[in-house]
LUMDO-535418 format. One record per residue (C-alpha): residue in three letters; x, y, z. Coordinates in steps of 0.5 Angstrom, whole numbers, plus 500, padded with zeros to 3 digits. Layout:
<recs>
ALAXYZ ...
</recs>
This chain:
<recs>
UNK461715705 UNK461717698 UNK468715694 UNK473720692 UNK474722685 UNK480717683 UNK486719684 UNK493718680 UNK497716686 UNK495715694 UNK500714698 UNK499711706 UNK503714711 UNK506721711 UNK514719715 UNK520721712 UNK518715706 UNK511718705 UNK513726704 UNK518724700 UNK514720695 UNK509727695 UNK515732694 UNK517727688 UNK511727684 UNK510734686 UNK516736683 UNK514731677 UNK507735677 UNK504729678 UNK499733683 UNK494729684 UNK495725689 UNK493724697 UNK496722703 UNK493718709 UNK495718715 UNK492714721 UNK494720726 UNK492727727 UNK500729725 UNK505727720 UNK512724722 UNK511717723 UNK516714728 UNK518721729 UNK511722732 UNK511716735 UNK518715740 UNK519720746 UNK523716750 UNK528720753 UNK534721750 UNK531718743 UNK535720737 UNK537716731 UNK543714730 UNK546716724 UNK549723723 UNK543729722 UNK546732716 UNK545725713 UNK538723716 UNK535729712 UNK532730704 UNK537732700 UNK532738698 UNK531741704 UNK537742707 UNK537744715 UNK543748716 UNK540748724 UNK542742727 UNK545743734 UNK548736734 UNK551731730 UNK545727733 UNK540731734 UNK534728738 UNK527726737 UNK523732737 UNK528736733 UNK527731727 UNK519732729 UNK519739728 UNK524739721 UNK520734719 UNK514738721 UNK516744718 UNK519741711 UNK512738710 UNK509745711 UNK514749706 UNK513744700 UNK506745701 UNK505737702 UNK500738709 UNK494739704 UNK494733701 UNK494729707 UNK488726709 UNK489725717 UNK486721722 UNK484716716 UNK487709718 UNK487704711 UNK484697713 UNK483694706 UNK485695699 UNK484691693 UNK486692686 UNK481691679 UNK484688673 UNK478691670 UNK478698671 UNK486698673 UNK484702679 UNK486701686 UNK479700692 UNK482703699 UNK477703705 UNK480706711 UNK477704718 UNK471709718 UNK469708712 UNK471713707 UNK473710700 UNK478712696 UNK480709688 UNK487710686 UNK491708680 UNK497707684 UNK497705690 UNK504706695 UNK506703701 UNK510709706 UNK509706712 UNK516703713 UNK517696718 UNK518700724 UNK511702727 UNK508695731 UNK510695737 UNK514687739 UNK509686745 UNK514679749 UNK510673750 UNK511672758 UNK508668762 UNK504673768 UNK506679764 UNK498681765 UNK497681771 UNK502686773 UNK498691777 UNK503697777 UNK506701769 UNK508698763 UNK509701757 UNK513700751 UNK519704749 UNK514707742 UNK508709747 UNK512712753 UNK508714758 UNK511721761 UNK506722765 UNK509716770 UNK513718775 UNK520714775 UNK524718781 UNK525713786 UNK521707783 UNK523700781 UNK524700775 UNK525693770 UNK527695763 UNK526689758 UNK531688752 UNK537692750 UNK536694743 UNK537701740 UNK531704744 UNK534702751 UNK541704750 UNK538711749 UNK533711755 UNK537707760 UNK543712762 UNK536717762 UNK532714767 UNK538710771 UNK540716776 UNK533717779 UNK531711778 UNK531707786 UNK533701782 UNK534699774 UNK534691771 UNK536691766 UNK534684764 UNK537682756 UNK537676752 UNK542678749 UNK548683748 UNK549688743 UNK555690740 UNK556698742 UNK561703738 UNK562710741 UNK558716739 UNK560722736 UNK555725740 UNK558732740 UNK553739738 UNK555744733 UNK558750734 UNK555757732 UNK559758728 UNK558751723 UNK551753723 UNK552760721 UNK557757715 UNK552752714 UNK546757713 UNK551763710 UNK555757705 UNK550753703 UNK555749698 UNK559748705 UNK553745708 UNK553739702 UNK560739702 UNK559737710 UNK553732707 UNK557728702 UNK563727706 UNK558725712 UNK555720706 UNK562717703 UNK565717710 UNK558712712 UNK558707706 UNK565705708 UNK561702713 UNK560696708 UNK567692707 UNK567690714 UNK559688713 UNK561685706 UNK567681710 UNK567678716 UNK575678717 UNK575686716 UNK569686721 UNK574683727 UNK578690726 UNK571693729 UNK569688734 UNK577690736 UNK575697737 UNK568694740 UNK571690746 UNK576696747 UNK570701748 UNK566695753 UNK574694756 UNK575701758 UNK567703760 UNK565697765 UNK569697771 UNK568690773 UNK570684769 UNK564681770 UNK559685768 UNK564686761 UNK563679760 UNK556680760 UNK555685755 UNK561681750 UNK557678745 UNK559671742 UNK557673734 UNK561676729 UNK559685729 UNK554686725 UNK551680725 UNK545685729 UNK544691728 UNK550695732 UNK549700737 UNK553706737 UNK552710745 UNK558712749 UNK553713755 UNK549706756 UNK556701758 UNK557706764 UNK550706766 UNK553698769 UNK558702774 UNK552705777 UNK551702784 UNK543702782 UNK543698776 UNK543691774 UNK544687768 UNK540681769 UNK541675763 UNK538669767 UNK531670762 UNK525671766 UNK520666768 UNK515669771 UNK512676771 UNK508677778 UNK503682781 UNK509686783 UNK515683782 UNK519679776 UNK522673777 UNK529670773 UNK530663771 UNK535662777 UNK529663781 UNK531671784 UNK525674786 UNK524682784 UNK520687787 UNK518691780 UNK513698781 UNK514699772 UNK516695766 UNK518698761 UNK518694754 UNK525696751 UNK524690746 UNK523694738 UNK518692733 UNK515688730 UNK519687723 UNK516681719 UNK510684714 UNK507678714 UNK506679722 UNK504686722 UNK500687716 UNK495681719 UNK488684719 UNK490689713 UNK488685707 UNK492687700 UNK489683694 UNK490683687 UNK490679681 UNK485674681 UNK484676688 UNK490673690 UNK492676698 UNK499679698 UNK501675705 UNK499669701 UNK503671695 UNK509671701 UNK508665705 UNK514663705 UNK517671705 UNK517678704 UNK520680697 UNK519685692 UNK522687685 UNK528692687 UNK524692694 UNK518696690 UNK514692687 UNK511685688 UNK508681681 UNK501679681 UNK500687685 UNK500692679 UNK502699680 UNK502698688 UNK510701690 UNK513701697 UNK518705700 UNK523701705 UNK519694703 UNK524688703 UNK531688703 UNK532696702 UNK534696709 UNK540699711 UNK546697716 UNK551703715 UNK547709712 UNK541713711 UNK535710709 UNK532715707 UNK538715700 UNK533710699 UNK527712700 UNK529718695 UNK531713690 UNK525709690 UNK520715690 UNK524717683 UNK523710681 UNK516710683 UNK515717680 UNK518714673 UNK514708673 UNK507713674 UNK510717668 UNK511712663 UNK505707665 UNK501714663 UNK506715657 UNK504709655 UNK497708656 UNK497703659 UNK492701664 UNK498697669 UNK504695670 UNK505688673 UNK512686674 UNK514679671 UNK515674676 UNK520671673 UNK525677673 UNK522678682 UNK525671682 UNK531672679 UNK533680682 UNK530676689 UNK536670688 UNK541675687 UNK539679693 UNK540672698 UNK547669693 UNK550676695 UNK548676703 UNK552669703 UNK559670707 UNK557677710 UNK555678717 UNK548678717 UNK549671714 UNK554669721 UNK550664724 UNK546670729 UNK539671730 UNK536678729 UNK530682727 UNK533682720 UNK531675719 UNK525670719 UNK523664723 UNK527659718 UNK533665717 UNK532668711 UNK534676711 UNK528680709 UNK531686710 UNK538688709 UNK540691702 UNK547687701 UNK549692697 UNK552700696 UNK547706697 UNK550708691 UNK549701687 UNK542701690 UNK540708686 UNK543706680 UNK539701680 UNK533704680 UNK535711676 UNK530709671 UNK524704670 UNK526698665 UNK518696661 UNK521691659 UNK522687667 UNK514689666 UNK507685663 UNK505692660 UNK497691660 UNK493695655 UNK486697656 UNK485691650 UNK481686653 UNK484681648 UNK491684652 UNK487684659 UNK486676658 UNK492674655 UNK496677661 UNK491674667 UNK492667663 
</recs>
């Protein structure tokens, strides 16, 4: 296939961070970009999860752009297939659809010093080259498959939460549900009523906080449509209300007031004593993600569900088998066991490559870090979205995704401005902004000795920004040059750079 005209920006992935991007650099006038997407329509995880009773769990009116307000939310959490369709009609109304390459799955990119300009291959051959190359996939799009043993020779149906089957018949069925994360609370109320049996088998307890789970009225939704600045006002209390969320994450002794709150809410949900002292977790709250449900603790009252935590041995033809050596008779397995969050692991096969040829997961063999969570020294004009250490425990991502496409797009305009050929972050000042983010991690709940999907093998926190929203646009409100090799097309220049 022909390679494409150069582009100024190619963005992967057309999610909330993809969009995003594109609607910054067209409200830049920075028209000339393209959007590849692997599936045949935008959304990303929204596309993806169908699960029944999926939703995210931070307030509708928050989890939007802030320039496409939707005055038509029904709940304070809506479900999945109502952020799909606003996702979905934003993408349309900011005419964002047309620049997105559909079915076009990226397999490799490699930057050329020479040329300042980024090579991309798709998986079916086409090509394009770009002078900046943005990463918008985000870190939750590979299914965790767990490692146990005989999980292949099960005859009947197994399905991840991310891939869920809505074809597979659950009434009356046997039904094993794997895992007790942020999916499973949501789908195991779902499917316990007409399942015959539901095992639940967790590893380990998840600190649950209530859920105001309440639908607006018609006449909030008419205000919000008819008062627009009352609509805002509503966001921003939502938005000051959530980043109060930080201290007890700052402070394991504030935390405890959160934990009192959590165990009352197990305490007055399960009825039997055991059973609450099954879903109580021995960490400090926060430390793993903390859940919010007022339905998934009362699920364990019903007669015809089991939480099992003696671990699995075994998975037969028909039947999982416990450590303590219970046999149970299974029809489907659903894996409730979340994604595949370390870059290094699901970005194994898509090769990055930039100055000198060096391999972006060589450049994080000992982990995943970026400058400010964009940019990574050594791979010039190459900017992420929610790359490492912008995740967020107490608000909306997309507060960051909105800051980061900012910062992007001022970095495009001032490397254009310049004339320079690229932009390439110092390492010394990636190294120095990585070690403040580690320092500022100590003594909070995310560094109280847990195991989470926030960490690594050897416990480094690749994740979590340590930090308030607001902090973290500050921070990028504006491109420093100086924090950068600003590399001219001088040859000379060129040469003393890469030396």
């Amino acid at each position: 296939m022909a390679v494409v005209p150069v582009v100024d920006a190619l963005i992967v992935g057309s999610g909330f961070s993809g969009l995003g991007m594109a609607h910054a650099l067209q409200k830049a006038g920075l028209n000339n970009y393209v959007i590849l997407e692997k599936a045949a329509e935008v959304g990303g995880t929204w596309r993806e999860n169908t699960y029944p009773g999926c939703a995210c769990d931070v307030q509708s009116h928050l989890y939007s752009f802030s320039f496409a307000g939707n005055p038509n939310w029904s709940h304070v959490f809506s479900p999945w297939h109502e952020i799909q369709a606003y996702i979905l009609a934003t993408a349309q109304t900011l005419n964002l659809r047309q620049k997105v390459h559909f079915n076009r799955e990226v397999q490799a990119a490699h930057f050329d010093e020479h040329s300042g300009l980024w090579n991309i291959r798709c998986k079916d051959g086409q090509q394009y080259q770009a002078r900046h190359f943005i990463m918008g996939t985000g870190p939750l799009h590979v299914p965790a498959i767990p490692k146990i043993k005989g999980l292949e020779n099960f005859r009947g149906k197994v399905m991840h939460s991310a891939q869920w089957d809505h074809s597979c018949e659950l009434a009356g069925k046997r039904i094993a549900s794997i895992g007790t994360g942020g999916s499973a609370i949501q789908y195991v109320p779902e499917i316990a009523p007409a399942a015959a049996r539901l095992d639940v088998y967790q590893r380990t307890p998840a600190w649950v906080l209530p859920r105001n789970e309440r639908a607006y009225t018609r006449v909030e939704k008419f205000l919000f449509k008819a008062v627009p600045p009352l609509r805002q006002l509503y966001r921003g209390f939502i938005y000051v209300k959530n980043e109060m969320r930080i201290l007890p994450m700052r402070n394991p002794a504030i935390a405890r007031l959160a934990e009192l709150l959590a165990r009352i809410h197990i305490r007055v949900r399960v009825r039997d004593a055991e059973i609450r002292k099954k879903l109580t977790p021995d960490y400090t709250i926060g430390c793993k993600r903390i859940l919010i449900s007022n339905r998934y603790l009362p699920t364990f009252n019903r007669s015809n569900v089991q939480l099992i935590t003696e671990g699995i041995s075994e998975i037969g033809e028909n039947y999982i088998q416990s450590r303590d050596g219970v046999r149970r008779e299974t029809d489907v397995i659903i894996l409730g066991t979340g994604f595949v969050t370390d870059p290094r692991e699901y970005m194994q096969g898509f090769p990055i490559t930039g100055l000198n040829g060096r391999a972006l997961l060589d450049a994080w063999a000992n982990g995943a870090e970026a400058y400010k969570g964009i940019n990574v020294a050594g791979f010039p004009n190459f900017h992420q979205l929610v790359g490492p250490n912008t995740g967020t425990g107490h608000s909306s991502v997309i507060y960051f995704i909105e800051s980061q496409a900012k910062y992007i797009v001022d970095a495009i305009t001032q490397q254009q401005k310049s004339g320079a050929l690229y932009l390439d972050v110092k390492r010394e000042v990636q190294n120095a902004f990585n070690e403040k983010i580690q320092q500022d991690l100590r003594n909070t709940v995310w560094s109280s000795g847990c195991n989470s999907w926030y960490q690594q093998a050897d416990g480094r926190n690749f994740t979590i920004w340590p930090g308030t929203t607001f902090a973290y646009r500050r921070m990028t409100r504006k491109l420093d040059m100086a924090a950068y090799h600003v590399v001219q097309h001088s040859p000379a220049l060129k040469k003393q750079h890469s030396a």
